[in-house]
N, C-alpha and C positions, 0 to 999 in steps of 0.2 A: 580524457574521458572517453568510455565507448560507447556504441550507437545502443548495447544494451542494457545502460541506465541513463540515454539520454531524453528525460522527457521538459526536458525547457526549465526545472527548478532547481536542479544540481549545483546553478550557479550560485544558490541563496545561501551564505554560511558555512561553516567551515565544516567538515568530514566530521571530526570529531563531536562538535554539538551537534551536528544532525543523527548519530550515532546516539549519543546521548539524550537524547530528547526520542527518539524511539522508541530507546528501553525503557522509558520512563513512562510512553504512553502504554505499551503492552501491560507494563506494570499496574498501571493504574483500571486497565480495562480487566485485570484477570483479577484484583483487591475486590473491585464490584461485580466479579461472576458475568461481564460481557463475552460473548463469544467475538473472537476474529478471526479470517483470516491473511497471513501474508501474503501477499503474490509476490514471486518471482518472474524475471525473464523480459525479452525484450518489450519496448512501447508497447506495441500490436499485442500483444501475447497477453502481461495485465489487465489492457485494455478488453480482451476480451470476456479472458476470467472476470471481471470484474461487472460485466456486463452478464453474464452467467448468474454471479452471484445475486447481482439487485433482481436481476427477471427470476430468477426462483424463488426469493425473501417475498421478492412484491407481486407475484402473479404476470410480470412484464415481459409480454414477448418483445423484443428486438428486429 
C-alpha cells in the first residue's frame, strides 16, 4: 500500500468489495439526483478538499 491511499481504513475488506460497494454508492447517489464529489490524492490533499467542500456547502470557515 502507499502513503497516497493510506488513510488507516484500507485495512477493512478486501479491494474488490470495497471497489464494489463504491460503484454502488455513486449509483445510488446519482438514482436520487444527489450531487458528489470524489476526491483524489494523498491524506492531506482530500483532507483538505474536503474541508473546502463542507466550509462552502455550510458557510464554515476553517
Amino acid at each position: 500500500m502507499d502513503d497516497k491511499n493510506d488513510d488507516g481504513l484500507r485495512v477493512h475488506g478486501e479491494q474488490k468489495v470495497r471497489e464494489e460497494n463504491n460503484c454502488r454508492m455513486k449509483e445510488l447517489l446519482r438514482e436520487n439526483g444527489i450531487e458528489f464529489e470524489s476526491i483524489k490524492g494523498t491524506y492531506q490533499e482530500r483532507l483538505e478538499r474536503e474541508m473546502e467542500l463542507i466550509g462552502s456547502t455550510f458557510a464554515i470557515k476553517f
